[in-house]
C-alpha positions in Angstrom: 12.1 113.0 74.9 12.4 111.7 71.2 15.4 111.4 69.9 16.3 111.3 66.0 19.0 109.6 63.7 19.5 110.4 60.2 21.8 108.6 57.8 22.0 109.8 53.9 23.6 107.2 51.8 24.5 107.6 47.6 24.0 103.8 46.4 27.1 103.2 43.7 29.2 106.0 45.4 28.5 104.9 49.2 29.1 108.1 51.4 27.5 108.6 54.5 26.6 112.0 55.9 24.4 112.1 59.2 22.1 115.0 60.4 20.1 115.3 63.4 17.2 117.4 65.3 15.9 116.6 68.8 18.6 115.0 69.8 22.2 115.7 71.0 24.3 115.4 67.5 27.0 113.4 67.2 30.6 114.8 67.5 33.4 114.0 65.1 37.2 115.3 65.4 39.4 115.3 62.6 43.3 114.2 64.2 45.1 115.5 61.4 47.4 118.1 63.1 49.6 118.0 65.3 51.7 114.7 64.1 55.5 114.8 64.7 57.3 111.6 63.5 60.8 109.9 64.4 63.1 106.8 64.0 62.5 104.4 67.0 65.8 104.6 68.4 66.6 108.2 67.8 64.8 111.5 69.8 65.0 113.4 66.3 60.9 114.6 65.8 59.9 116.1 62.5 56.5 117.2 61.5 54.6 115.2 59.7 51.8 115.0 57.3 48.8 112.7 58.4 47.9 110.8 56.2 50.6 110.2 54.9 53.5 107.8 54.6 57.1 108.2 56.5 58.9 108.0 53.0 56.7 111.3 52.1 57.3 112.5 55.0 61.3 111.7 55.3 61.2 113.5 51.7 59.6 116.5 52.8 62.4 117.1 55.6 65.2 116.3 52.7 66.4 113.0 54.8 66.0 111.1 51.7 66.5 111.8 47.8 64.2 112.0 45.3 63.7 108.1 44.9 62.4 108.4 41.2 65.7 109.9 40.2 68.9 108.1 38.9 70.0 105.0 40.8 68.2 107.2 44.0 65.9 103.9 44.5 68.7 101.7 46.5 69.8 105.0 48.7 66.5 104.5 50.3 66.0 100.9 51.1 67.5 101.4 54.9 64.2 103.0 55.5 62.1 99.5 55.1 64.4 97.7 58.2 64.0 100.3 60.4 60.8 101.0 62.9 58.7 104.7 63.5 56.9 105.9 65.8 54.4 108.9 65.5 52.4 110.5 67.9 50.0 114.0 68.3 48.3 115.0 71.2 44.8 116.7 71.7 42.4 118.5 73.9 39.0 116.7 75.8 36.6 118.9 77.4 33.9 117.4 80.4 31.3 118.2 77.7 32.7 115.6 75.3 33.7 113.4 78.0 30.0 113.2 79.3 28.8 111.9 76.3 27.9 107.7 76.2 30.6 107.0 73.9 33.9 108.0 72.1 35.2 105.8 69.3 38.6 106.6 67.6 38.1 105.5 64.3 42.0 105.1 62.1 40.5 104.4 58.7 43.8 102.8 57.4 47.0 101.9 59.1 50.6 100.7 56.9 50.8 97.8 57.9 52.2 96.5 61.2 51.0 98.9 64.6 50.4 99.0 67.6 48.2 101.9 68.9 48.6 103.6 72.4 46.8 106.0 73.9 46.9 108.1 77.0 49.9 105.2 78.1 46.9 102.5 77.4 47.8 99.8 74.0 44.8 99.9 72.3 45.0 97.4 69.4 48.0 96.0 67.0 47.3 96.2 63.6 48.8 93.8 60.7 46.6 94.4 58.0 46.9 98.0 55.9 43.3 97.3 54.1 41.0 97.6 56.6 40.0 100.1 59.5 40.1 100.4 63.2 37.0 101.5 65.6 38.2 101.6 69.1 36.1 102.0 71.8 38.2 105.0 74.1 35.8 106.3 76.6 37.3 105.0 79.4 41.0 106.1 78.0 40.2 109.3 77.2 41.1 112.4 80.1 40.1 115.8 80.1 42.4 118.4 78.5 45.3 116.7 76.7 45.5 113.7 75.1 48.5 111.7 73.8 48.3 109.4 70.9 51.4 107.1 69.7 51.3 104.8 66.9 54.8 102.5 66.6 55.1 100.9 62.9 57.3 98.3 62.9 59.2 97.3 59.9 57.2 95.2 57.7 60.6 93.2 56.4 61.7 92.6 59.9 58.2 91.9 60.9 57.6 88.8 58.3 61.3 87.8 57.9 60.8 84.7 61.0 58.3 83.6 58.7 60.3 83.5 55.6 63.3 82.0 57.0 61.3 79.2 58.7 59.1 78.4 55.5 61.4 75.8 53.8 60.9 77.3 50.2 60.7 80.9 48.4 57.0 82.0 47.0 57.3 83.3 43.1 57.0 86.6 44.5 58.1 87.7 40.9 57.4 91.5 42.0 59.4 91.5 45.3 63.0 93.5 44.4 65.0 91.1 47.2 66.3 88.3 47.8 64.0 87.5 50.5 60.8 87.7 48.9 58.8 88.6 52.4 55.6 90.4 50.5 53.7 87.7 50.2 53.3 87.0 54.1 51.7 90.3 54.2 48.5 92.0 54.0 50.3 94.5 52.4 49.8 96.7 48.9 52.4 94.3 47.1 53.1 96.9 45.1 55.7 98.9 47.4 57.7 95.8 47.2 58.3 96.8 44.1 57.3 95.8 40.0 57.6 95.7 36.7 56.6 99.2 36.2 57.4 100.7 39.9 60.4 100.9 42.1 60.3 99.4 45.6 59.8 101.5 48.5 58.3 99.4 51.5 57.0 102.4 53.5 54.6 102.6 56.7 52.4 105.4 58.1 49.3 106.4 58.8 47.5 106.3 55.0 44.0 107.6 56.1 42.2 109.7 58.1 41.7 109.5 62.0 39.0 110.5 63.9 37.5 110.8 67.4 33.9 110.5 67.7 31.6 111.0 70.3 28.0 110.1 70.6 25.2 108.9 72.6 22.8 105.7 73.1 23.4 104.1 69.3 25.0 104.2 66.4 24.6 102.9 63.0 27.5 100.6 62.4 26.9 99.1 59.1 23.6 99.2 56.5 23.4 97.4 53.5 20.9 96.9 50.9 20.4 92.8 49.7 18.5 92.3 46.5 15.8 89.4 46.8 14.3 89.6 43.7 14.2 91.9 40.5 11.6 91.7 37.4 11.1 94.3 34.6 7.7 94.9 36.9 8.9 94.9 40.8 12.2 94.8 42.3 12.2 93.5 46.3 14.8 94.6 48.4 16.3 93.9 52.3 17.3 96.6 54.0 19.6 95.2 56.8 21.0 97.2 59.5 23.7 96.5 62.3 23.4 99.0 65.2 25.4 99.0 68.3 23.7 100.5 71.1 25.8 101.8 74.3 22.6 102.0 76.6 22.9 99.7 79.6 19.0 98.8 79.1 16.6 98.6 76.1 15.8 100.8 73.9 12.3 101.4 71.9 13.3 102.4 68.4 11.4 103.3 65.1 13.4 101.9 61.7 12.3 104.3 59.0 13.6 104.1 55.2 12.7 106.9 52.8 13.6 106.0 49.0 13.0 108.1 46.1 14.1 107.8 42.2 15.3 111.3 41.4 12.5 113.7 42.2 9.8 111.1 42.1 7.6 109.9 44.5 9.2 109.1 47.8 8.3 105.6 49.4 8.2 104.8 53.2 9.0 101.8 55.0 9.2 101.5 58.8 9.4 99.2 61.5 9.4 99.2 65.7 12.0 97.7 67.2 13.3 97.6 70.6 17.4 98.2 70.6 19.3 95.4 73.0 22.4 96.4 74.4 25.0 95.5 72.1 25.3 94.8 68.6 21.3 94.6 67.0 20.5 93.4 63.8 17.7 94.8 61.8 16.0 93.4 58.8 13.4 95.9 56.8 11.5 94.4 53.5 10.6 96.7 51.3 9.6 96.6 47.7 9.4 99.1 44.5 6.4 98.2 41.7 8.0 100.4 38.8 5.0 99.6 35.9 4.2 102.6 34.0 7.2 104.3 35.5 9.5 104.0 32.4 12.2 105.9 34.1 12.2 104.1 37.2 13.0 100.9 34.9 16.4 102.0 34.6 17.0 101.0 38.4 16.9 97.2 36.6 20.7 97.8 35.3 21.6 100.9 37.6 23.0 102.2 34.2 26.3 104.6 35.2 27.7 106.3 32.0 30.4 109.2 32.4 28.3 111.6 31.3 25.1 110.3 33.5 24.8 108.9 37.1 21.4 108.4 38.6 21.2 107.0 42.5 19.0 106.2 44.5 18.5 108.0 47.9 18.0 106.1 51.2 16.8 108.1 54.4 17.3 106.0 57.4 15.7 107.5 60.7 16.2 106.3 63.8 13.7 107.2 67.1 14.9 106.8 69.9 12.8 107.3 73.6 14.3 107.7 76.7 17.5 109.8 77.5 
């Protein structure tokens, strides 16, 4: 049986929508209810908002003042030596636990966490800028699940480092004394500024999800200009694809590009798909002479009033399973 892979993506805005026929479509949960938060320490759970931040979330339950009022800003600083823990739980069905794969994807973490589910760590975090793709498959049960994410505090965290350093970084927008920001990977912002008070928060900033899926996905696809004249611009379409399939895997590469409603342009490529992480190159090349208005690609021109993209079609073919 064929199976088929398609992946939309906006060049200049980047989002990434996937469709599919003839194959068993990939399965995506949003974890964005459920949440209850607390102080490690203390069996006080509240609600809370995901995503989100626990000084949001504090304020919502009115354990804390309005920061941005008065002298409010110092009643709040206990919040930034203390640790939190949230947690939510949800459901599994044998359907979703059949599939090849499940991947819980937490697309931003603040800052220092470590991940548990079903009684299983899954990863510690220190870095609030980038995302986190866990494999979970064989974590997952069916029925309920239980997901808890500890934050520590990011003062407490960094302040060995600080006090062992020997000398104090010009931290100039760090409201302390000990001027830990710049040990981490951190918005230095919440340490506070010129033009902002200081409230070093944690939480779960951006959206978690649980996917499931079968035989391969598209990790990562990216578009590297060779070469661009006023006559013919050459591109490389460069894909990474993990595939979960314990044996190879024939597969047909197919990108469709059109300007606008222009003529659409194919370029495709067999490949056979490893187990593991594959990485696929595809040439391709536009010749926009006597296309005026495909000329315009040459600066990829964005005004507020205008925004022209190109649209990529990337199709996947996969035999077998």
């Amino acid at each position: 049986m064929k199976k088929t892979l398609k992946v939309l993506m906006m060049l200049g805005c980047f989002p990434m929508m996937l469709s599919a026929k003839e194959y068993k479509k990939s399965e995506s949960l949003n974890l964005d209810k459920g949440w209850e938060f607390a102080q490690v320490g203390r069996n006080e759970w509240l609600p809370a908002t995901v995503p989100g931040t626990v000084h949001q979330d504090l304020i919502s339950h009115n354990k804390l003042p309005n920061p941005f009022y008065g002298m409010n800003e110092q009643k709040v600083q206990w919040v930034e030596n203390e640790d939190w823990v949230y947690k939510t739980t949800f459901n599994v069905t044998d359907e979703q636990l059949s599939r090849d794969a499940a991947l819980l994807i937490l697309e931003g973490l603040d800052t220092y966490a470590d991940i548990y589910l079903n009684g299983s760590l899954l990863e510690r975090t220190d870095n609030m800028f980038v995302g986190y793709t866990l494999p979970v498959k064989e974590v997952l049960r069916k029925g309920e699940n239980h997901l808890q994410i500890l934050f520590h505090s990011p003062v407490k965290q960094t302040l060995p480092q600080w006090e062992t350093n020997g000398f104090g970084y010009p931290a100039d927008n760090d409201h302390s004394d000990k001027r830990v920001s710049i040990y981490s990977r951190k918005a230095p912002y919440s340490y506070g500024w010129d033009w902002g008070i200081r409230l070093v928060t944690s939480g779960i900033w951006r959206p978690v999800t649980l996917t499931f899926y079968d035989v391969a996905r598209i990790d990562d696809y990216y578009v590297r200009q060779a070469s661009v004249t006023k006559d013919l611009a050459k591109v490389e379409n460069r894909l990474t694809v993990n595939s979960v399939s314990a044996t190879p895997q024939k597969a047909e590469v197919t990108v469709a590009y059109s300007y606008k409603e222009g003529e659409k342009v194919t370029e495709q490529k067999e490949v056979t798909l490893q187990p593991g992480t594959n990485h696929i190159l595809l040439p391709s090349s536009r010749e926009y002479r006597h296309r005026p208005y495909l000329s315009r690609l040459h600066w990829l021109q964005i005004s507020e009033h205008r925004r022209d993209h190109l649209l990529l079609r990337l199709c996947r073919h996969l035999s077998g399973r």
